[in-house]
C-alpha positions as CSV (number, residue, x, y, z in Angstrom):
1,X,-121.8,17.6,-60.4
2,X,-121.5,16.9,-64.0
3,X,-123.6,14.2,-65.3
4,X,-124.0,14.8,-69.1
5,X,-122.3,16.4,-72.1
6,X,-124.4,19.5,-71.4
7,X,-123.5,19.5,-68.1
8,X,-119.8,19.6,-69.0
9,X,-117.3,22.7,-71.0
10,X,-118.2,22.2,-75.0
11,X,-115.4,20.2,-76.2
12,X,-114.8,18.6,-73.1
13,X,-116.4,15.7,-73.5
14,X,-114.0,14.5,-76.4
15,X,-111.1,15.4,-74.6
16,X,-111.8,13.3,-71.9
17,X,-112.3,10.3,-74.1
18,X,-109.6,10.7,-76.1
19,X,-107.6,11.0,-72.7
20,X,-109.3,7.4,-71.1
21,X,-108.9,5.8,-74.9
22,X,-105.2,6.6,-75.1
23,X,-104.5,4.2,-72.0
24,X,-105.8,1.0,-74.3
25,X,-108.7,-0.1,-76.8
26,X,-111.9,0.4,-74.4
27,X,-115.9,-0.1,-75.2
28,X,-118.1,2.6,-74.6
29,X,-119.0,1.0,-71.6
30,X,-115.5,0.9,-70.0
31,X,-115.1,4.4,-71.6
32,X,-118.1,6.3,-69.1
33,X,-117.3,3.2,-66.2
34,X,-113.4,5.0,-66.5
35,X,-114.6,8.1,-66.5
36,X,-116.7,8.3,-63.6
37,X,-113.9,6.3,-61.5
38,X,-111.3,8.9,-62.2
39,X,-113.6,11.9,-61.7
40,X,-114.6,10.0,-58.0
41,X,-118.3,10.0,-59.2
42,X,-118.3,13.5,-60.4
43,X,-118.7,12.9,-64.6
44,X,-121.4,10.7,-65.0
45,X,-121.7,10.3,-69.3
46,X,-125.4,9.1,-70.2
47,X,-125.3,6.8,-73.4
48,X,-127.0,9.4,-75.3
49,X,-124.2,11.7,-74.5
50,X,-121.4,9.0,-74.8
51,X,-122.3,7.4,-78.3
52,X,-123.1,10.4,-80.5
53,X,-118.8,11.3,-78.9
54,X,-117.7,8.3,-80.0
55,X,-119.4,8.2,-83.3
56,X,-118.3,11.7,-84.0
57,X,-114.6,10.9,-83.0
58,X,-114.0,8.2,-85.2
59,X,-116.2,9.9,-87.7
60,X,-113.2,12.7,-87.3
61,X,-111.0,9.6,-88.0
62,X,-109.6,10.2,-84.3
63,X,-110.8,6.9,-83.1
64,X,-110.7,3.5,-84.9
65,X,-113.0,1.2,-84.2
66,X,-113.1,-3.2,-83.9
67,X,-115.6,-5.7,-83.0
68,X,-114.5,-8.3,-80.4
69,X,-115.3,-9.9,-77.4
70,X,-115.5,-7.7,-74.0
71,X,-114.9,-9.2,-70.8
72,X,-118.4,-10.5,-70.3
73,X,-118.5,-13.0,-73.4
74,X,-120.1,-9.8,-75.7
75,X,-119.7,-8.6,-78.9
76,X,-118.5,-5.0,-78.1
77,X,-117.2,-2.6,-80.6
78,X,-113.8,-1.4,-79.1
79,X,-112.1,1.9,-79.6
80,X,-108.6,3.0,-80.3
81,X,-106.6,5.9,-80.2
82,X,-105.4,6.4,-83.9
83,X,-102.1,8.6,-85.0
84,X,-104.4,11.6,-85.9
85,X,-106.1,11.0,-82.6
86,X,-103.3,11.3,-80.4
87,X,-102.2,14.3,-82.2
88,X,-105.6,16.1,-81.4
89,X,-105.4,14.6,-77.8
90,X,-102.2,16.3,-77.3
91,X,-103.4,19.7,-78.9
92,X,-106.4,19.7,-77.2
93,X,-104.7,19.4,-73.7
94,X,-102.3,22.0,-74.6
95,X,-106.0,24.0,-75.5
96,X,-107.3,22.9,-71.8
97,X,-103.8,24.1,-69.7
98,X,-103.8,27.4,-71.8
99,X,-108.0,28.1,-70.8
100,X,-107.1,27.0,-67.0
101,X,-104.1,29.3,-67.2
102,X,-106.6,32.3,-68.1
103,X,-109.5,31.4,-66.2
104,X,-106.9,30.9,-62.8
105,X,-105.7,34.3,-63.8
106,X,-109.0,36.2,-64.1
107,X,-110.0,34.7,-61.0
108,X,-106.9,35.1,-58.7
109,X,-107.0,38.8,-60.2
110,X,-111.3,39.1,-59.5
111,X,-110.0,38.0,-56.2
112,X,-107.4,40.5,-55.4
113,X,-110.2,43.2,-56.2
114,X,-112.7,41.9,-54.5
């Protein structure tokens, strides 16, 4: 059961941001809360996992970023899917089918053999 970045494929992380980001503006918070909802518990991001992703994605210019209120009265930086990011989200999914493609393949092949 995943439960940090190194826990997860390299890359992976960003691409499941990007992918919870591109539903609407979310703070970091929201962001890991998504992620371990749709993954049923299994991706559990620490903060010092989470962060350093963010910063580097809008860093990359993928992100953009806005202070404003969050749902519990705070000041929470919010992040947004920008043009560039949704053209890196969409290539980097096309990256994540073709890898499933192959590893499926080895492994329905390995299986065949074994």
């Amino acid at each position: 059961m995943p439960s940090s970045k190194s826990d997860l494929p390299q890359g992976t992380l960003d691409l499941l941001i990007l992918t919870i980001v591109a539903r609407g503006p979310q703070h970091g918070y929201a962001i890991a809360q998504r992620l371990q909802q749709f993954s049923d518990d299994a991706i559990q991001v620490r903060q010092g996992s989470l962060y350093p992703a963010l910063h580097r994605l809008d860093t990359r210019g993928l992100l953009a970023t806005e202070w404003r209120q969050s749902e519990t009265a705070r000041n929470a930086r919010y992040y947004r899917l920008t043009k560039k990011g949704r053209a890196q989200l969409e290539l980097e999914r096309a990256r994540w089918r073709r890898f499933m493609r192959v590893v499926n393949a080895v492994l329905r092949i390995a299986e065949m053999e074994g």
